[in-house]
C-alpha positions, -999 to 999 in steps of 0.1 A, spaced: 5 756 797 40 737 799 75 738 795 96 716 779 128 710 790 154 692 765 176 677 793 192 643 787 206 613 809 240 623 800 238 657 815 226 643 849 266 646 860 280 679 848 247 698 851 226 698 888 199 717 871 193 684 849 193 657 874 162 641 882 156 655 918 161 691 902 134 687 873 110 671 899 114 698 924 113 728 900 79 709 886 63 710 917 72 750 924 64 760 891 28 739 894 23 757 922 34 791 912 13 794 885 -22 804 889 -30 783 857 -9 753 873 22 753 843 34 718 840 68 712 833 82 682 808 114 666 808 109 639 782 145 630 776 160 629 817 163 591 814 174 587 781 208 593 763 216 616 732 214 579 708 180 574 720 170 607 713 188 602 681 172 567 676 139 584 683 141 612 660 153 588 631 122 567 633 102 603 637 122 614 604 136 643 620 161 660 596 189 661 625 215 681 599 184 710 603 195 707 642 224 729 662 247 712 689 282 732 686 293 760 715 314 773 686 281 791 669 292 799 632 277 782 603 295 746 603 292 729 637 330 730 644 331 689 650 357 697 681 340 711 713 320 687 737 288 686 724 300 681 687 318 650 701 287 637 723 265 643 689 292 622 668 290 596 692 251 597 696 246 588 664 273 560 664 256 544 696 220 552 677 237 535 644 224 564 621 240 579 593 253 617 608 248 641 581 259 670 600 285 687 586 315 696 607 346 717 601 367 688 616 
């Protein structure tokens, strides 16, 4: 009955598909579209990776269980852009990163 999409503030300016106007617009089609009226979620769009990251501490989410690298492998590789934007989401959420990272 939904769709969750995991979207954050920070992607509003390299992705068009995750600004607000986008999510908004594609809610209304897909309502509409769907005979049993699918909603779609964006529960992070206003918030940046350290308040997800704040959020998920309090949750107890066991963010080391969690995959950010473009690299793939088994170690996130700690160099490519979402490795840095998770590094610095959990400096800005002041919580201990237990990720491990080639680099």
């Amino acid at each position: 009955d939904a769709v969750i999409l995991a979207n954050h503030a920070g992607d509003h300016f390299i992705y068009p598909d995750c600004r607000p106007e986008f999510i908004d617009g594609m809610a209304e089609a897909i309502m509409r579209g769907t005979i049993n009226n699918v909603i779609l979620l964006s529960p992070f769009c206003n918030m940046t990776k350290g308040d997800i990251v704040r959020i998920g501490s309090k949750l107890g989410v066991e963010f080391e269980n969690t995959w950010s690298c473009y690299k793939g492998g088994v170690t996130h590789c700690g160099k490519c852009g979402t490795c840095d934007e998770r590094k610095k989401a959990f400096l800005e959420a002041k919580v201990v990163d237990k990720t491990k990272y080639l680099a």
